[in-house]
C-alpha positions, 0 to 999 in steps of 0.5 A: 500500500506504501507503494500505491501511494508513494508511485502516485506523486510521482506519477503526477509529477511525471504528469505535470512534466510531461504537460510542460513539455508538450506546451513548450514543445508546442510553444516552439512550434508556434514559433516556428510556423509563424514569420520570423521577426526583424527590427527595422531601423533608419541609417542614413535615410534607408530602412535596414532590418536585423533578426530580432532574436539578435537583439537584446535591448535598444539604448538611447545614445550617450556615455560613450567613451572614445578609444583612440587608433581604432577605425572610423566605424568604432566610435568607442565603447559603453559600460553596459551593466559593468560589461564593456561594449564597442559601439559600431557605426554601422553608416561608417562600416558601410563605407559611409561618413560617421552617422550624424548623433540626433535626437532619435539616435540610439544604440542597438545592443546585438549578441553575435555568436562567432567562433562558439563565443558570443559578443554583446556589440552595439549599433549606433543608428539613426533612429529605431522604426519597429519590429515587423515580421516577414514571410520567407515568400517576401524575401528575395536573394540579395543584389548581386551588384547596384548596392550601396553596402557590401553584398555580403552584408545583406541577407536579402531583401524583404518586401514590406508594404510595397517597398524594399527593406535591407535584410542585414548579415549581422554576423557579416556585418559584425565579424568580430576578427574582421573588425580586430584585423581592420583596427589592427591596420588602422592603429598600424597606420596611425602609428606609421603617420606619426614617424 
C-alpha cells in the first residue's frame, strides 16, 4: 500500500512534466510556423532590418567613451551593466561618413555568436522604426551588384508594404576578427603617420 501511494506523486509529477513539455514543445512550434521577426531601423535615410532574436535591448545614445587608433566605424565603447561594449557605426562600416548623433539616435545592443563565443556589440543608428515580421515568400536573394553596402552584408531583401527593406548579415556585418584585423591596420597606420 506504501507503494500505491508513494508511485502516485510521482506519477503526477511525471504528469505535470510531461504537460510542460508538450506546451513548450508546442510553444516552439508556434514559433516556428509563424514569420520570423526583424527590427527595422533608419541609417542614413534607408530602412535596414536585423533578426530580432539578435537583439537584446535598444539604448538611447550617450556615455560613450572614445578609444583612440581604432577605425572610423568604432566610435568607442559603453559600460553596459559593468560589461564593456564597442559601439559600431554601422553608416561608417558601410563605407559611409560617421552617422550624424540626433535626437532619435540610439544604440542597438546585438549578441553575435562567432567562433562558439558570443559578443554583446552595439549599433549606433539613426533612429529605431519597429519590429515587423516577414514571410520567407517576401524575401528575395540579395543584389548581386547596384548596392550601396557590401553584398555580403545583406541577407536579402524583404518586401514590406510595397517597398524594399535591407535584410542585414549581422554576423557579416559584425565579424568580430574582421573588425580586430581592420583596427589592427588602422592603429598600424596611425602609428606609421606619426614617424
Amino acid at each position: 500500500m506504501t507503494q500505491i501511494t508513494q508511485s502516485r506523486p510521482a506519477s503526477s509529477a511525471g504528469n505535470a512534466i510531461a504537460k510542460r513539455t508538450a506546451s513548450a514543445l508546442q510553444a516552439q512550434q508556434a514559433a516556428a510556423d509563424s514569420p520570423p521577426q526583424y527590427l527595422t531601423f533608419l541609417l542614413g535615410g534607408e530602412m535596414f532590418a536585423v533578426g530580432i532574436l539578435n537583439v537584446k535591448e535598444i539604448i538611447e545614445y550617450g556615455q560613450l567613451t572614445e578609444i583612440p587608433m581604432m577605425p572610423a566605424f568604432i566610435r568607442g565603447v559603453i559600460n553596459l551593466r559593468g560589461a564593456v561594449v564597442p559601439v559600431i557605426d554601422l553608416a561608417a562600416r558601410f563605407g559611409k561618413t560617421q552617422s550624424l548623433i540626433g535626437k532619435r539616435s540610439c544604440i542597438v545592443i546585438v549578441e553575435v555568436c562567432e567562433n562558439d563565443l558570443r559578443h554583446d556589440i552595439g549599433l549606433l543608428v539613426d533612429a529605431v522604426s519597429e519590429v515587423i515580421e516577414i514571410p520567407a515568400s517576401d524575401i528575395e536573394p540579395p543584389p548581386s551588384f547596384g548596392a550601396r553596402i557590401r553584398a555580403d552584408f545583406i541577407h536579402g531583401m524583404g518586401k514590406v508594404a510595397g517597398k524594399f527593406v535591407i535584410l542585414l548579415n549581422i554576423i557579416k556585418v559584425l565579424s568580430v576578427d574582421e573588425i580586430a584585423m581592420l583596427a589592427q591596420v588602422a592603429g598600424g597606420e596611425v602609428g606609421a603617420t606619426k614617424t
